[in-house]
C-alpha positions, 0 to 999 in steps of 0.5 A: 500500500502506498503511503499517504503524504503528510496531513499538511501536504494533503491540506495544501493540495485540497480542492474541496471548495474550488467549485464554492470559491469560484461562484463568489465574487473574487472568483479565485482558486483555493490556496491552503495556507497551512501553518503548524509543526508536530511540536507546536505548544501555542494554538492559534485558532483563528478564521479563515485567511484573507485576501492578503494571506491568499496572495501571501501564503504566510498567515496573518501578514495584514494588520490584523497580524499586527495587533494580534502579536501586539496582544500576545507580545511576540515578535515575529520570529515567535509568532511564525515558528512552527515548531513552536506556533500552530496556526490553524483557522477554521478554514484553510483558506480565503472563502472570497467576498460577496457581492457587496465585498465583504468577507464570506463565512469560513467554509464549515466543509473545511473544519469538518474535513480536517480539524480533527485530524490536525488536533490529533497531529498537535499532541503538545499543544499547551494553550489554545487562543480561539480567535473570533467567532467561528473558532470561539463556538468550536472550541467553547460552545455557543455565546457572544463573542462578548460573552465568551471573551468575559469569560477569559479566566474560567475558559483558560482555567478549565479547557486552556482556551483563551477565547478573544475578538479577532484583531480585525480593524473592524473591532476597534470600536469593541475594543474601545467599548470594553476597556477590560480587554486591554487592562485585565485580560491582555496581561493575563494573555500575555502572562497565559502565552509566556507559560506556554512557550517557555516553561519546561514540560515536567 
């Protein structure tokens, strides 16, 4: 029997969406970017690329990167080790606009296709960040997004999951609303991200 290629390889190659992607109104081709090692500690669970990341391969190379690294206080150097940073969206690829051109939903086929088996590939993962909406329901159950980012100490507490806003510009006026955010749970991120990276295991 021949082998299967490694579940990245696989997921670089998948097609499953071009039919999907090609009636939206950008028209593109699927462009798995696959962003995560064996040995990873951190998970990154966030929603699916855009149109940057599709013309980059390299996830969150946009402002939103930007910010996000702000709040875990890598640089990034960190934040793009892989053998160290899993970064894994709910779907692999940038779903495409719509007509009025805003961002499509990412694709539930996706996540249903391969994130078990990513997180069975991540048995070192020591603390998940479930980065907006779609990754927050995933891995933390229905609520607000407000709701769930309250809820930050009990998330990390029982699960290891730090549930947060995506860093989009588009939240700025949540961030502004919740003054919280920046106060009390970002040290607590970024004290939660710290541990995970550089702490032994033992």
């Amino acid at each position: 029997m021949t082998p299967q290629p490694p579940l990245a390889d696989r997921i670089r190659a998948c097609q499953i969406c071009a039919g999907r992607f090609a009636a939206t109104a950008t028209g593109h081709t699927p462009r798995p970017v696959v962003w995560f090692g064996h040995t990873a500690r951190l998970l990154i669970a966030g929603q699916a690329p855009g149109a940057r990341v599709h013309a980059s391969g390299r996830p969150f190379t946009d402002p939103s990167g930007d910010r996000l690294r702000d709040w875990l206080g890598l640089d990034e150097t960190s934040f793009y080790d892989r053998s160290r940073v899993a970064i894994v969206p709910m779907a692999f690829c940038f779903p495409g606009y719509d007509a009025k051109g805003s961002d499509l939903p990412p694709p539930a086929i996706c996540a249903r296709t391969w994130r078990a088996s990513v997180m069975a590939d991540l048995p070192r993962i020591r603390l998940t960040l479930a980065v907006g909406g779609a990754a927050i329901r995933w891995h933390l159950g229905p609520g607000t997004v407000t709701q769930m980012v309250q809820g930050w100490r009990q998330a990390h507490a029982r699960r290891g999951v730090f549930p947060l806003p995506h860093p989009s510009w588009r939240n700025t006026g949540w961030l502004k609303k919740n003054p919280w955010f920046a106060q009390d749970l970002l040290p607590d991120l970024r004290a939660a991200v710290r541990h995970a990276l550089e702490v032994p295991d033992g």
